[in-house]
C-alpha positions as CSV (number, residue, x, y, z in Angstrom):
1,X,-24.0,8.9,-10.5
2,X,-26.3,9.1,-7.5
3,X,-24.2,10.4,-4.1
4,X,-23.3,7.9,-2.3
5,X,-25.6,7.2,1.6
6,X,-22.8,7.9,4.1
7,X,-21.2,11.1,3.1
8,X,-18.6,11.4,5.7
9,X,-16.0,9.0,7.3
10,X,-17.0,9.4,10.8
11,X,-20.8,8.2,9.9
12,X,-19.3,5.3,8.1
13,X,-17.3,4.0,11.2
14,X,-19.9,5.1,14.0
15,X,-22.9,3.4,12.1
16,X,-20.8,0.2,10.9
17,X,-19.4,0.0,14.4
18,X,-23.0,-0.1,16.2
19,X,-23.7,-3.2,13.2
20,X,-20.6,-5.0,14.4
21,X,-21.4,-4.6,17.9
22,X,-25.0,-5.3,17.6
23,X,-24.4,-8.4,15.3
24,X,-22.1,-10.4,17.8
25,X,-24.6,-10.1,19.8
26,X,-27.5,-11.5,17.4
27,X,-24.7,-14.8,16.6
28,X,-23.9,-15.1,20.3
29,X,-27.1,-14.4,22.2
30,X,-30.5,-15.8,22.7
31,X,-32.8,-15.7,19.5
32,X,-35.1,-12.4,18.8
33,X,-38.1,-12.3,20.4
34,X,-40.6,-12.1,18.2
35,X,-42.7,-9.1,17.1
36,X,-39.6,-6.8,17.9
37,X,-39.3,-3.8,15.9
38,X,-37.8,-3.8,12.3
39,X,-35.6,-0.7,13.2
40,X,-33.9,-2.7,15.3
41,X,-32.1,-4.4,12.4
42,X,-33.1,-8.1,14.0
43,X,-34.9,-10.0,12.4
44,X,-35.7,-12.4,8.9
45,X,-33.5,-11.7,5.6
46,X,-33.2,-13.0,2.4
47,X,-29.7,-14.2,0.8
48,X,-29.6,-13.0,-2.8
49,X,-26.5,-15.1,-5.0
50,X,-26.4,-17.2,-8.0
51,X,-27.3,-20.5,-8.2
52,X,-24.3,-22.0,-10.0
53,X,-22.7,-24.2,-7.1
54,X,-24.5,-23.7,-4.6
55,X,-24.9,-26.8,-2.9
56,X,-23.9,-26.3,0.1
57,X,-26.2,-23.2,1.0
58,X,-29.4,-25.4,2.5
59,X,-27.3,-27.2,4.2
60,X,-25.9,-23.9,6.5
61,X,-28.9,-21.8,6.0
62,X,-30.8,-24.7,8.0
63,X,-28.1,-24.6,10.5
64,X,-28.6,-21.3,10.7
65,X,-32.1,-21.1,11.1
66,X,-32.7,-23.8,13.4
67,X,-30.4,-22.3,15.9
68,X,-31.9,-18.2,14.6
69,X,-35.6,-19.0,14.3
70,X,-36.6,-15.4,14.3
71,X,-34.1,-14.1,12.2
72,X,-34.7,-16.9,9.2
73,X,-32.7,-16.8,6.0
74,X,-34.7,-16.9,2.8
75,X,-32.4,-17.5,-0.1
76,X,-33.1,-15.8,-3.5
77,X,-31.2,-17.5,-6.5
78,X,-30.5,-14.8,-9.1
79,X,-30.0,-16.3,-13.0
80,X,-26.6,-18.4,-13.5
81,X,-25.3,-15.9,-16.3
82,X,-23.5,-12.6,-14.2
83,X,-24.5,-10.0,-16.6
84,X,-28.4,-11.2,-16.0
85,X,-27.7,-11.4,-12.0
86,X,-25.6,-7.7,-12.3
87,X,-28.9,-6.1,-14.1
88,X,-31.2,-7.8,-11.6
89,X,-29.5,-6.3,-8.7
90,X,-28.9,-3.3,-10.0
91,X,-32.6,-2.9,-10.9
92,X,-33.8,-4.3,-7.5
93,X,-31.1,-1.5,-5.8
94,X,-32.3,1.4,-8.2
95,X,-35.8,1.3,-6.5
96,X,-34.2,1.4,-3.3
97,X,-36.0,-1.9,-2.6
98,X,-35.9,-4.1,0.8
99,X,-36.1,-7.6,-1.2
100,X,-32.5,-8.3,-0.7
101,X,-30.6,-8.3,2.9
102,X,-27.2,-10.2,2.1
103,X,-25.9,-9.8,-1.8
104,X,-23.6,-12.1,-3.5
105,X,-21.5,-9.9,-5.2
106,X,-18.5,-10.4,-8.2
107,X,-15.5,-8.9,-6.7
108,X,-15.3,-6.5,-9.6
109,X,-19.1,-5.1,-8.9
110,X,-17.2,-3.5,-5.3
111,X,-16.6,-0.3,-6.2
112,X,-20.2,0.5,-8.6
113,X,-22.5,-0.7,-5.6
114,X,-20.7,1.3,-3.2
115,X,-19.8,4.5,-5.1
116,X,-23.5,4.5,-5.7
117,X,-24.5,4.0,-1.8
118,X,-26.2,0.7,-2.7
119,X,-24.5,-1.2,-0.2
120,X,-23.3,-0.8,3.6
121,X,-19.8,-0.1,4.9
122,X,-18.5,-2.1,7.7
123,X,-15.9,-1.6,10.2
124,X,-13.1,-2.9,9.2
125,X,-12.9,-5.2,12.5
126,X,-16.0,-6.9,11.1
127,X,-13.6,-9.6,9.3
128,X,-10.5,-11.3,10.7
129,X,-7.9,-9.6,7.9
130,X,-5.4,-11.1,9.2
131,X,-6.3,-14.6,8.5
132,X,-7.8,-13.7,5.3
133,X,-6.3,-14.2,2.2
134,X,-4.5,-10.2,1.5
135,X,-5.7,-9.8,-2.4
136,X,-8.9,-11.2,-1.5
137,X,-9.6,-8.5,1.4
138,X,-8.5,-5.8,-1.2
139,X,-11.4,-6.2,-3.5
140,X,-14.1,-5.9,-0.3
141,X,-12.3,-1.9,-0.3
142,X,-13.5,0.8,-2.2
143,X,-11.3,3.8,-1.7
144,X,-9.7,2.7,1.3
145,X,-13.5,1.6,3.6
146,X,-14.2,-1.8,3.5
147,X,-17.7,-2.3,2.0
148,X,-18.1,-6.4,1.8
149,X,-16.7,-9.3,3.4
150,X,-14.7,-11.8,1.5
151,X,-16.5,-15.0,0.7
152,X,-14.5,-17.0,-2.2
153,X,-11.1,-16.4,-4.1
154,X,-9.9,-17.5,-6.9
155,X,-7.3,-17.2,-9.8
156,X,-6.8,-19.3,-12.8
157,X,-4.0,-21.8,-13.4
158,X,-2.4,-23.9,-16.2
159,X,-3.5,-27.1,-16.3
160,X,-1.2,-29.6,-18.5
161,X,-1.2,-32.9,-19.6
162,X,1.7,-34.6,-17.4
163,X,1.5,-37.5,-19.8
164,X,2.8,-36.1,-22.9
165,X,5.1,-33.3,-21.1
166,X,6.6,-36.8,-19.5
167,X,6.7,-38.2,-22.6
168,X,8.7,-35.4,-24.0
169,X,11.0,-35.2,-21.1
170,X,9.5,-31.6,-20.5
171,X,8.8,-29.6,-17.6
172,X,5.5,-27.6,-16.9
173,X,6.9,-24.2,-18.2
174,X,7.1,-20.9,-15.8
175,X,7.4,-18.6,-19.0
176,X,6.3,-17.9,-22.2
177,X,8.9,-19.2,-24.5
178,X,9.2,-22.5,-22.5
179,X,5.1,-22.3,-23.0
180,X,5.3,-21.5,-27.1
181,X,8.5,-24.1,-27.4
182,X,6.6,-27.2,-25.5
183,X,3.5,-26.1,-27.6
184,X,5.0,-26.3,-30.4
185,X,7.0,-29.8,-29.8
186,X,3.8,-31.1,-29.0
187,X,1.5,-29.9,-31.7
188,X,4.4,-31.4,-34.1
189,X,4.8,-34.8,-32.4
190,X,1.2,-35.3,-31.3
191,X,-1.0,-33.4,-33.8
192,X,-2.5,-31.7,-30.8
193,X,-3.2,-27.6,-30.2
194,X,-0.7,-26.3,-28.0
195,X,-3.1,-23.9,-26.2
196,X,-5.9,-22.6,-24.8
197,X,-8.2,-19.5,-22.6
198,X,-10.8,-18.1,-23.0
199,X,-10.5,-15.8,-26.3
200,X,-14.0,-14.9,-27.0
201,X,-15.0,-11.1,-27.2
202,X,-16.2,-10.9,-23.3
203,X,-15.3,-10.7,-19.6
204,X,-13.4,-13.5,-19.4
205,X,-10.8,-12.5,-22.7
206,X,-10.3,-8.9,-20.2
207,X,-9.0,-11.9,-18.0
208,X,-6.9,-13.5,-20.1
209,X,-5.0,-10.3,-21.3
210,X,-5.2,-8.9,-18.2
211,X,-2.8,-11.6,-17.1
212,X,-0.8,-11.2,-19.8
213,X,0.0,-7.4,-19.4
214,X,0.6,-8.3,-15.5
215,X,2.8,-11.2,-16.2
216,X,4.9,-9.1,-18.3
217,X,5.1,-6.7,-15.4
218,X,2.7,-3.9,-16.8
219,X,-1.1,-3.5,-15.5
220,X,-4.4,-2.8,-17.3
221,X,-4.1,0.9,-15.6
222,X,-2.6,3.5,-13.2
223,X,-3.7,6.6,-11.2
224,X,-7.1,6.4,-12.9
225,X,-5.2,6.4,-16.2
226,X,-4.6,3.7,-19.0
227,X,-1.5,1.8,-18.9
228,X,-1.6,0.3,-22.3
229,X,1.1,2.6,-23.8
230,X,4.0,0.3,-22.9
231,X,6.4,-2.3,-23.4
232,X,5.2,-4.8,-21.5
233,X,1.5,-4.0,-22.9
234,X,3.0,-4.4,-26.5
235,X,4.9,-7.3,-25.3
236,X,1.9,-9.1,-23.7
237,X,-0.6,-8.5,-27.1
238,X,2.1,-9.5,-29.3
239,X,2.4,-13.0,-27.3
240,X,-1.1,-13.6,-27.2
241,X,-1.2,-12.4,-31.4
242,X,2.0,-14.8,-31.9
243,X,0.3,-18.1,-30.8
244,X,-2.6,-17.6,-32.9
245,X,-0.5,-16.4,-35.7
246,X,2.5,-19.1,-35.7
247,X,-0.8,-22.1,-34.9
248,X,-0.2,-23.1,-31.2
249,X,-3.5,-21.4,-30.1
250,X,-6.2,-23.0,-32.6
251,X,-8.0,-20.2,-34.5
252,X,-11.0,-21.9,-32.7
253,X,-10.3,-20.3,-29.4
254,X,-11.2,-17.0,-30.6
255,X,-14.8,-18.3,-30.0
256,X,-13.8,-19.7,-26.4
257,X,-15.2,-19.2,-23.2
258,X,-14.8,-21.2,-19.9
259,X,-16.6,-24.2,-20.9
260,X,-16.1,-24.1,-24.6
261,X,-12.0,-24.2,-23.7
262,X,-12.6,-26.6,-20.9
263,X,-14.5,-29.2,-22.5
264,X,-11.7,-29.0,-25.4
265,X,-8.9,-29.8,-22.0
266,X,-11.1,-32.2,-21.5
267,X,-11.4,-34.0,-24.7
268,X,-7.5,-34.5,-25.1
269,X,-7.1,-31.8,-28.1
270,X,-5.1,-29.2,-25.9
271,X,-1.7,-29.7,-23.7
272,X,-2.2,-26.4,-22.0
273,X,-5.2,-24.4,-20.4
274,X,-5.2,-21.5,-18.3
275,X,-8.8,-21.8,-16.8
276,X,-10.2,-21.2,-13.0
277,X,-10.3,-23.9,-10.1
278,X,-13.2,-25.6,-11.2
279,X,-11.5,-27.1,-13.8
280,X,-9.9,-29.6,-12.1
281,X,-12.9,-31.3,-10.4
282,X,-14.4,-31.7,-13.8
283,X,-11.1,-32.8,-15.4
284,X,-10.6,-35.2,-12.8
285,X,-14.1,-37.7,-13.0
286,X,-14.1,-40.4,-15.3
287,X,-16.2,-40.6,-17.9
288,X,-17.5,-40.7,-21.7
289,X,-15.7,-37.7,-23.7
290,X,-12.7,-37.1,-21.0
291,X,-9.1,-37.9,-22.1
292,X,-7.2,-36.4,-19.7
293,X,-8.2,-38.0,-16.2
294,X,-5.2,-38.9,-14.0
295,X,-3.7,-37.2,-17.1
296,X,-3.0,-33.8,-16.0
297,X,-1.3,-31.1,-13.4
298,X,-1.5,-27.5,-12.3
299,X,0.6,-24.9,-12.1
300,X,1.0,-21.5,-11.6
301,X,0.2,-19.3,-15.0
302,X,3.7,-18.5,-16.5
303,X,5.0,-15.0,-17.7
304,X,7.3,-12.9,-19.5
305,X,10.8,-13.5,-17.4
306,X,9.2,-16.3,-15.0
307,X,6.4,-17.1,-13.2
308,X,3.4,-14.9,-14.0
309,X,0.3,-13.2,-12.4
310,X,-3.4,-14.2,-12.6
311,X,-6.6,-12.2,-12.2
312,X,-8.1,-11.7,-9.3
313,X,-11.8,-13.7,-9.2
314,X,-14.2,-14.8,-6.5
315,X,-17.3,-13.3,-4.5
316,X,-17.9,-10.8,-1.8
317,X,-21.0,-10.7,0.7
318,X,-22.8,-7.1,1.4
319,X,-25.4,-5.8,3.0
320,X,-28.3,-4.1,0.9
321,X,-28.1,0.0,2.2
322,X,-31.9,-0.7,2.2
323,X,-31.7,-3.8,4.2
324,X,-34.6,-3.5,7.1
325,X,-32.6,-6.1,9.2
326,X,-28.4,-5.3,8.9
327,X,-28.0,-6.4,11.9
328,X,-29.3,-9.8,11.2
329,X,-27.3,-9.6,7.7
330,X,-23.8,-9.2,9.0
331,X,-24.7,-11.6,11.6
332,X,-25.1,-14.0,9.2
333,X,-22.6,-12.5,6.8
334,X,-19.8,-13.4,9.8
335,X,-21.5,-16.8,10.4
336,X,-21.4,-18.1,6.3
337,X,-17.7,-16.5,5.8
338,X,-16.7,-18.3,9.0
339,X,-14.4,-20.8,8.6
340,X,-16.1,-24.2,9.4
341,X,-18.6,-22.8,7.3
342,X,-15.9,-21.8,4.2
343,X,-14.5,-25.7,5.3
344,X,-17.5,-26.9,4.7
345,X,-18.4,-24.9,1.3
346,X,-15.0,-26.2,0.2
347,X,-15.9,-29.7,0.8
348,X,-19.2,-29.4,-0.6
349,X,-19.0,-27.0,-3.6
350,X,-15.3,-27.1,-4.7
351,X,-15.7,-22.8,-3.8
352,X,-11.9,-22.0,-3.0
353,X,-12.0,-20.2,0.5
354,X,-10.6,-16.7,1.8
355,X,-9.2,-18.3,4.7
356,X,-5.4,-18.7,4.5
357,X,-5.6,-22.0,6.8
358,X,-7.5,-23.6,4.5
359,X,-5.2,-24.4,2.1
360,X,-2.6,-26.1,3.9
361,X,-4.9,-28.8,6.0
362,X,-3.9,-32.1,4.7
363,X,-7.1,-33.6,4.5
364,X,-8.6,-30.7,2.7
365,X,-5.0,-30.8,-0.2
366,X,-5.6,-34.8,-0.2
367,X,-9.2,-34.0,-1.6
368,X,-8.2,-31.0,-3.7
369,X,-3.9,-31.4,-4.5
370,X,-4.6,-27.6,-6.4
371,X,-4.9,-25.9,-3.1
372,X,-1.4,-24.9,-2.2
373,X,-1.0,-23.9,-6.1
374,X,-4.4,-22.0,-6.0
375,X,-2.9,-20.3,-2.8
376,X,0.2,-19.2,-4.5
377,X,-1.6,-18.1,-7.7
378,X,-4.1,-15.9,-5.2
379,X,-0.9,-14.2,-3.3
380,X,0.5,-13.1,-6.7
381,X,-2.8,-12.7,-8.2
382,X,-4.4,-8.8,-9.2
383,X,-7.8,-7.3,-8.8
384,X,-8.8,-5.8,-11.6
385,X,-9.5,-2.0,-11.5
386,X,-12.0,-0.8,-8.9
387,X,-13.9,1.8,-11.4
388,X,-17.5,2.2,-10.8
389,X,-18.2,1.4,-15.2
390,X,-15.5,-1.8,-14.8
391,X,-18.2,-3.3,-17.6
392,X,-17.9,-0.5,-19.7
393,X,-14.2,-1.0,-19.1
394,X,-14.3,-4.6,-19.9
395,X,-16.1,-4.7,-23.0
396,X,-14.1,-2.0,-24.5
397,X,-10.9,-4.1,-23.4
398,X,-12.2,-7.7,-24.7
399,X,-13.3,-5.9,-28.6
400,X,-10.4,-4.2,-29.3
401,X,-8.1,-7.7,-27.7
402,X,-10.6,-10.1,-30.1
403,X,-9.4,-7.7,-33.2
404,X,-6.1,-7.8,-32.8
405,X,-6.0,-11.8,-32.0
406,X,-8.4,-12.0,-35.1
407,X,-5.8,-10.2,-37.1
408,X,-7.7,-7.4,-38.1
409,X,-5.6,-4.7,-36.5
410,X,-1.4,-4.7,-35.9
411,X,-0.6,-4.5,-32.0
412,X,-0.1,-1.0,-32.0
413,X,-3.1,0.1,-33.9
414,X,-5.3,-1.8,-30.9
415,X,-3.5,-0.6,-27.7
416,X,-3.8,3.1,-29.0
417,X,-7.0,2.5,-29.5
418,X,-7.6,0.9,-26.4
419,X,-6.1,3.9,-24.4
420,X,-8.0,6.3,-26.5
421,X,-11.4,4.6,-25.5
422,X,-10.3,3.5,-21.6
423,X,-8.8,7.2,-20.9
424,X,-12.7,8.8,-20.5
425,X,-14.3,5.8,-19.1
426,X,-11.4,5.7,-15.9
427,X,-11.4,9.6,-15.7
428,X,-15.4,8.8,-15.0
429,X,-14.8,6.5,-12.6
């Protein structure tokens, strides 16, 4: 691992101070003259981020370059899958190139880009914390420094189908028993599976048993140790392990991502889903092959004893540490995470925001009723470990998880093997 740029504290405040200082004063002032130096850290950047949902970026980048016409934005849209966009960044940031000013970054990618110097610390006054949702602020850190800026949030929820809890004069549950029991009422009554996440061997299974362990008041790791030698990690695998086993998780799911378990929401075969935000936007349009508009409701995810604890998701903006113009970047940064502009993004795009306010205007929980459930679920919500190999992490997570919920291996057999394969890879980072 490559040491990172800014090797002492007092560089990383006095050069991230002069960036916050001089980018007010790009925002605020008259426009760069043109032909001024590229040291000065004024002048034209591209945005690098994805292109899923990103409908409202033209929108504010021409906002922002009719009123910046010397320091343009150039977006860049990386490939919609985030392993492809992770390797093409990385790639891009190994040959310390320039292409990329402003990065869109998954909040777990925090603590490899800037362990490995590939992005700039800021002063921690270059964000309001204090109106920014807390969890959200935690995964711009790496080892205390702040390194990104929030830009989105999220956590999943359970989504339910109001209609046949109603029905069955049942409540959305807040725990796992009340979950398995309606699952199983319903799977008898209404020949329908009782639920559903994302099981498949990948990312988003780390997610789902990630929660699990949380909700059952363990965690994933501790002290750069794993955490997996526990009750509550026993008690969170052997849930997950029960509902496949006993039938109300369809043996199907094991081959479930976001959209494979969504679109089965959708087409009335499941009366529970733990799935992110988007859900509901897509669950809520009429149309051919959905059975569940005006059908459904959201709550928190439940847990062990009572109300439970979701991951940690959403997006961070940073500045390339080879950037020619940071100035410009954080400038711009400060102006996209603003909040008319995360109002706007909201409006637009569905992309929950980092800004607290947010999710209490009534016009804004009239248009989306999740909000002040999505808040709730980000408060209580956990980022997942900042380790420079989190993918290493992952993957060795979501195989040894798939096994177990496949039945190949007993409880125990996976969570020792899980700690005997985490143990080097969090001692590394």
């Amino acid at each position: 691992m490559r040491a990172p740029r800014w090797p002492t504290r007092c560089s990383i405040a006095a050069v991230s101070s002069a960036l916050l200082v001089a980018g007010c004063a790009a925002t605020a002032g008259p426009t760069v003259a043109a032909g001024r130096p590229a040291h000065s850290g004024v002048g034209p950047i591209s945005f690098a981020t994805g292109q899923v949902d990103t409908g409202y970026l033209q929108p504010l980048v021409g906002q922002w370059n009719a009123g910046h016409p010397a320091q343009r934005v150039t977006p860049i849209y990386l490939p919609d899958d985030a392993n492809d966009q992770h390797a093409q960044l990385v790639a891009n940031l190994q040959a310390r190139s320039s292409v990329y000013d402003v990065m869109s970054l998954d909040v777990i990618w925090t603590a490899e880009f800037a362990s490995n110097g590939w992005i700039t610390p800021l002063d921690d006054s270059a964000i309001p914390a204090g109106q920014f949702l807390r969890p959200a602020v935690e995964t711009a850190t790496y080892q205390g420094h702040l390194y990104a800026v929030p830009f989105t949030s999220n956590a999943e929820l359970l989504y339910y189908r109001s209609d046949l809890l109603s029905a069955a004069h049942l409540s959305p549950p807040q725990t796992w028993a009340e979950l398995a029991d309606d699952a199983m009422i319903v799977h008898t009554r209404y020949h329908l599976d009782g639920y559903g996440a994302q099981f498949q061997s990948y990312e988003g299974l780390t997610v789902n048993f990630a929660e699990a362990v949380q909700s059952a008041g363990g965690s994933l790791a501790t002290a750069g140790a794993p955490a997996l030698d526990t009750p509550q990690a026993s008690q969170a695998l052997a849930f997950l392990v029960s509902g496949f086993r006993d039938g109300w998780i369809p043996r199907a799911a094991l081959d479930w991502n976001e959209e494979a378990s969504r679109r089965a929401f959708e087409a009335g075969s499941l009366l529970f889903l733990a799935n992110w935000p988007y859900v509901y936007g897509d669950a809520s349009a009429p149309g051919p092959g959905n059975a569940v508009a005006g059908k459904f409701g959201v709550v928190t995810l439940p847990g062990l004893h009572g109300p439970g604890s979701a991951t940690l998701g959403g997006a961070n903006l940073a500045i390339s540490a080879f950037s020619r113009h940071p100035v410009t970047a954080l400038a711009f940064i400060r102006f996209l995470t603003s909040a008319a502009s995360e109002r706007f993004i909201l409006a637009n795009s569905a992309l929950p925001p980092v800004w607290t306010s947010l999710y209490s205007q009534p016009a804004l929980v009239a248009r989306f009723p999740f909000l002040p459930v999505l808040r709730q679920a980000i408060l209580t919500a956990r980022p997942r470990p900042a380790i420079v190999d989190y993918n290493q992490f992952s993957l060795a997570i979501s195989s040894v998880v798939h096994q177990a919920l496949a039945q190949r291996i007993s409880v125990v057999a996976a969570l020792a093997q899980l700690t005997a394969e985490l143990r080097p890879i969090l001692r590394a980072g």
